[in-house]
C-alpha positions as CSV (number, residue, x, y, z in Angstrom):
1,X,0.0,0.0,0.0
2,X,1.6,3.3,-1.3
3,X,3.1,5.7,1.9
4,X,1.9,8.7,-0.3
5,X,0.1,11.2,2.1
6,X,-3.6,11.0,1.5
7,X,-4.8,14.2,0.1
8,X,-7.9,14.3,2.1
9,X,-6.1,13.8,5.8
10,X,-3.0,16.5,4.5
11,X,-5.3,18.7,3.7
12,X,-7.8,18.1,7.2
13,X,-4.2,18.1,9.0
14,X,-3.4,21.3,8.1
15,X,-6.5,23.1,9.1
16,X,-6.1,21.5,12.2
17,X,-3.0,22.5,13.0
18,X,-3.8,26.2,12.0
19,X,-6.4,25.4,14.3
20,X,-4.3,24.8,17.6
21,X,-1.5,27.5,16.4
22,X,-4.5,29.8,16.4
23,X,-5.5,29.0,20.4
24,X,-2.0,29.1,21.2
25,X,-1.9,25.2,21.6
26,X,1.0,25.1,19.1
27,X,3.5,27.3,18.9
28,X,3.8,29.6,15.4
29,X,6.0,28.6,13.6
30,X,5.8,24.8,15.2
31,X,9.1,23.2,15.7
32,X,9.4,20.4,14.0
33,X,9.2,17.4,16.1
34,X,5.9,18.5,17.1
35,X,4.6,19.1,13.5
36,X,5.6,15.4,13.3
37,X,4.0,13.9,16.6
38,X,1.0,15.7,15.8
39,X,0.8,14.1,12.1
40,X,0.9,11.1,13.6
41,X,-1.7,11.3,16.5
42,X,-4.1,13.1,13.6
43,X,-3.7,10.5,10.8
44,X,-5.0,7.5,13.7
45,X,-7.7,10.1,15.2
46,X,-8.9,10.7,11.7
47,X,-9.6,6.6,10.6
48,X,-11.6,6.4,13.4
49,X,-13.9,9.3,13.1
50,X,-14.4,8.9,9.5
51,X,-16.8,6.1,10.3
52,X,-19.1,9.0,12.0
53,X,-19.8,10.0,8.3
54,X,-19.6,6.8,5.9
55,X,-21.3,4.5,7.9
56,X,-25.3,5.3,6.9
57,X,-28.3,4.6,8.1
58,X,-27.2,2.4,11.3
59,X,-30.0,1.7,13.8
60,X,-29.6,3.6,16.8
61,X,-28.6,1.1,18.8
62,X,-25.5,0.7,16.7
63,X,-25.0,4.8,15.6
64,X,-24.3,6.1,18.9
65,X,-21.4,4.3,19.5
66,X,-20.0,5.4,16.4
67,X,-20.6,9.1,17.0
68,X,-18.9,8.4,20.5
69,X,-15.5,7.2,19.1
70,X,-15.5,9.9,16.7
71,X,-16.1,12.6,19.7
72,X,-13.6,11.1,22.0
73,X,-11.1,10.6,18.8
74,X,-11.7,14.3,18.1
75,X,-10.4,15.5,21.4
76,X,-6.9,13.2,21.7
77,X,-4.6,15.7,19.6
78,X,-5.3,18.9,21.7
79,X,-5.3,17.2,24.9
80,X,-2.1,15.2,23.9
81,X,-0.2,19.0,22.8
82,X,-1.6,20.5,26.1
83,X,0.3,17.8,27.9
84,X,-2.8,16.2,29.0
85,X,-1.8,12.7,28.5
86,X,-3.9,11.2,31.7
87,X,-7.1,12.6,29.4
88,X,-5.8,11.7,26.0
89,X,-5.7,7.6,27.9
90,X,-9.0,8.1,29.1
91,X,-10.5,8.9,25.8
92,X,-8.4,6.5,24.0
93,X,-10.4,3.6,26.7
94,X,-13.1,5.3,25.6
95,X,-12.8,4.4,22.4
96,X,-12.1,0.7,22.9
97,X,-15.2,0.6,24.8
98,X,-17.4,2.4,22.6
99,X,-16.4,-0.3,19.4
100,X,-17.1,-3.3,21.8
101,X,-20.6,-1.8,23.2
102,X,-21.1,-1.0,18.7
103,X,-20.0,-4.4,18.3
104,X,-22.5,-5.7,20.9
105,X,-25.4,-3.8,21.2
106,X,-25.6,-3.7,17.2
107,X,-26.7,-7.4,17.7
108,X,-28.6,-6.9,20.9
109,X,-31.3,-4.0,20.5
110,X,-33.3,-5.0,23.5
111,X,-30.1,-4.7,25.7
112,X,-29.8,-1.2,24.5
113,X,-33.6,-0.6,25.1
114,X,-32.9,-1.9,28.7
115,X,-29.9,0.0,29.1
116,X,-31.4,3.4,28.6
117,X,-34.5,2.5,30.5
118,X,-33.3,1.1,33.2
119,X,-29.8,3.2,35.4
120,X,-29.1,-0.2,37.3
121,X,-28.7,-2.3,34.1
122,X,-25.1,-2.6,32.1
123,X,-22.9,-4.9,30.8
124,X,-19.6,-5.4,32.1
125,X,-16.4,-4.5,30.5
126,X,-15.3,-8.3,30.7
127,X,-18.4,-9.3,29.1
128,X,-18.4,-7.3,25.9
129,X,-14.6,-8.6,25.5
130,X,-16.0,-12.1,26.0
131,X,-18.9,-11.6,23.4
132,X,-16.3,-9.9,20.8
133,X,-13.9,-12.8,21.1
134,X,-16.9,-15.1,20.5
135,X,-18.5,-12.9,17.9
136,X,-18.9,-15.1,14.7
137,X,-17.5,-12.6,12.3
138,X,-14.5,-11.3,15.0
139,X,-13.7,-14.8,16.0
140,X,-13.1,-16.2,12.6
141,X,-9.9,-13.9,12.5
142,X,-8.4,-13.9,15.4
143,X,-5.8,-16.2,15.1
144,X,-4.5,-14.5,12.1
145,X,-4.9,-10.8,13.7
146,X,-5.7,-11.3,17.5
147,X,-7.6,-7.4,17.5
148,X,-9.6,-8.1,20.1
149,X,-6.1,-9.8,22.6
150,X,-4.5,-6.3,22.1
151,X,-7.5,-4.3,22.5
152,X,-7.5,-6.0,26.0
153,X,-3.9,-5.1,26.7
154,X,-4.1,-2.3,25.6
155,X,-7.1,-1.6,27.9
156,X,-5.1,-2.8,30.8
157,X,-2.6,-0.7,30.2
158,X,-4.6,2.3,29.7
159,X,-6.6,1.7,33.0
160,X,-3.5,1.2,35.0
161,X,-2.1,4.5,33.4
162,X,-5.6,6.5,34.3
163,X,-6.1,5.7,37.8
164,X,-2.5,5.2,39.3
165,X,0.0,3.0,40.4
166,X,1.0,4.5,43.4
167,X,0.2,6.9,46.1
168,X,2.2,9.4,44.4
169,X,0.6,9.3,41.3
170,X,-2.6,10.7,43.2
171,X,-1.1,13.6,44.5
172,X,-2.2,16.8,43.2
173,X,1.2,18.8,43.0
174,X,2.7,15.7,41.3
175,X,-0.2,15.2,39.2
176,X,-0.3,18.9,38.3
177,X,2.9,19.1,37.2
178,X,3.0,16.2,34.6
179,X,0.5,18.8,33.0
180,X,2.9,19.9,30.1
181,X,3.8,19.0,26.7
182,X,6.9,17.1,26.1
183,X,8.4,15.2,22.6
184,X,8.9,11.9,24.3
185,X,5.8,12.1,25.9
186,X,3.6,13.2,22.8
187,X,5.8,9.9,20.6
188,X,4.3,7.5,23.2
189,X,0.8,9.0,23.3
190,X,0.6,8.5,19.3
191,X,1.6,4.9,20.1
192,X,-0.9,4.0,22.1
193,X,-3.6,5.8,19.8
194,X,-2.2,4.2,17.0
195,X,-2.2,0.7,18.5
196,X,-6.0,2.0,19.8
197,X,-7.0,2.7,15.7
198,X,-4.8,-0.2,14.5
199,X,-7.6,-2.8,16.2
200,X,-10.1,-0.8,16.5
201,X,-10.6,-0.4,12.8
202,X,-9.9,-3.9,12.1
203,X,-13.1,-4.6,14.5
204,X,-15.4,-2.3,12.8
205,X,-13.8,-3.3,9.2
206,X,-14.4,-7.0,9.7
207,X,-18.0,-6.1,11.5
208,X,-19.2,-3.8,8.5
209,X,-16.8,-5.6,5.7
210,X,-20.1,-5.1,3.0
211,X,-20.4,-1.3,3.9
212,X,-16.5,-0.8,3.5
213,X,-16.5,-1.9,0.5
214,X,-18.9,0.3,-1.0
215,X,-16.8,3.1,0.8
216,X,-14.3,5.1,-2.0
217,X,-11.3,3.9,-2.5
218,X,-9.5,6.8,-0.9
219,X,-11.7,6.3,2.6
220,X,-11.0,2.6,2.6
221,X,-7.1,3.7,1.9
222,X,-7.0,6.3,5.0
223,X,-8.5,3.2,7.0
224,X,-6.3,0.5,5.6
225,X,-3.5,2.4,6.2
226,X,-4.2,2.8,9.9
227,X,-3.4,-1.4,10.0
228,X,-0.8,-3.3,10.0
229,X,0.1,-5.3,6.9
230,X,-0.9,-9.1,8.4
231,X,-4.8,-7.3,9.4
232,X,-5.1,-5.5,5.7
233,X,-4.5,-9.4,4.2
234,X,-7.0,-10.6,6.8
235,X,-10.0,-8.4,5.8
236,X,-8.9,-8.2,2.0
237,X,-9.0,-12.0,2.2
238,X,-12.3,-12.5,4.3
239,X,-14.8,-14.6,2.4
């Protein structure tokens, strides 16, 4: 697959970075290991909240989530160049669990009916990765691209970054003061977002393979792209 920019995400890039120079996020002009970190954090925020407009007429129960990871997807790259990396983990979770609960509740509307009509019911974060690792379209692939393993790790590792290891880590002068951008911590942030699009989008991919395809052949690139090469053979390949 070509490692030409796409025209559409260069051009979206741009604006957005005009965008944060114009708040005062990013310096003007940008130095440029920060014009890089940012290209990279955009270009995995933007697969996943393309599916908010090419995926059409979902059921409800199966749109909401959608419009969730594109929300939480659209607020990593400012939070990450503020130096809010606690946030940008949270919303990265976030995203994880909004493609199991699409995943889910897409098969299982009267959950999602019980769900909103009831505050006591929900389905537990263990559960939904049991159903996707047993889902007969997810399941099929796992042993060639185990998506749904590292969205569990990754999950993990996430949860244990959000709420602490240690005492210190709760301490509000400490915790305050991690507030602040830094290259080394901006590179690791658009790791874990890209490891967060690289399975997420394999999920959804596999989940709406028919709908994809019908997609043009530049948004199917920009979500392609966002895999590695062993997932683009597995979904090219699907039956």
């Amino acid at each position: 697959m070509s490692a030409q920019p796409v025209t559409s995400v260069a051009e979206d890039f741009s604006e957005a970075l005009a965008f944060l120079q114009e708040r005062g996020i990013v310096s003007v002009p940008p130095p440029q290991e920060v014009v890089e970190n940012a290209r990279r954090i955009h270009s995995a925020t933007y697969s996943l909240i393309l599916w908010r407009f090419r995926l059409r007429r979902l059921p409800t129960h199966g749109q909401v989530f959608i419009e969730e990871i594109a929300s939480d997807a659209l607020q990593i790259l400012p939070q990450i160049m503020m130096g809010y990396s606690k946030t940008a983990r949270l919303l990265t979770r976030g995203i994880v669990e909004n493609t199991l609960r699409h995943l889910y509740f897409s098969d299982h509307p009267v959950e999602f009916e019980w769900m909103n009509r009831d505050k006591k019911w929900h389905i537990k974060i263990q559960d939904l990765f049991e159903y996707a690792r047993s889902h007969p379209i997810v399941s099929k692939s796992e042993e060639r691209f185990d998506a749904i393993n590292r969205l569990s790790a990754l999950y993990s590792e996430l949860s244990e970054a959000i709420h602490g290891r240690r005492v210190q880590d709760l301490e509000m002068r400490l915790a305050l003061s991690k507030i602040k951008y830094a290259d080394a911590d901006a590179k690791t942030e658009a790791r874990v977002i890209r490891r967060c699009a690289e399975s997420c989008n394999f999920v959804l991919a596999l989940f709406h393979r028919g709908k994809m395809a019908a997609f043009q052949t530049e948004d199917r690139r920009i979500i392609l792209r966002s895999m590695p090469p062993q997932a683009r053979r597995v979904w090219k390949e699907w039956p």
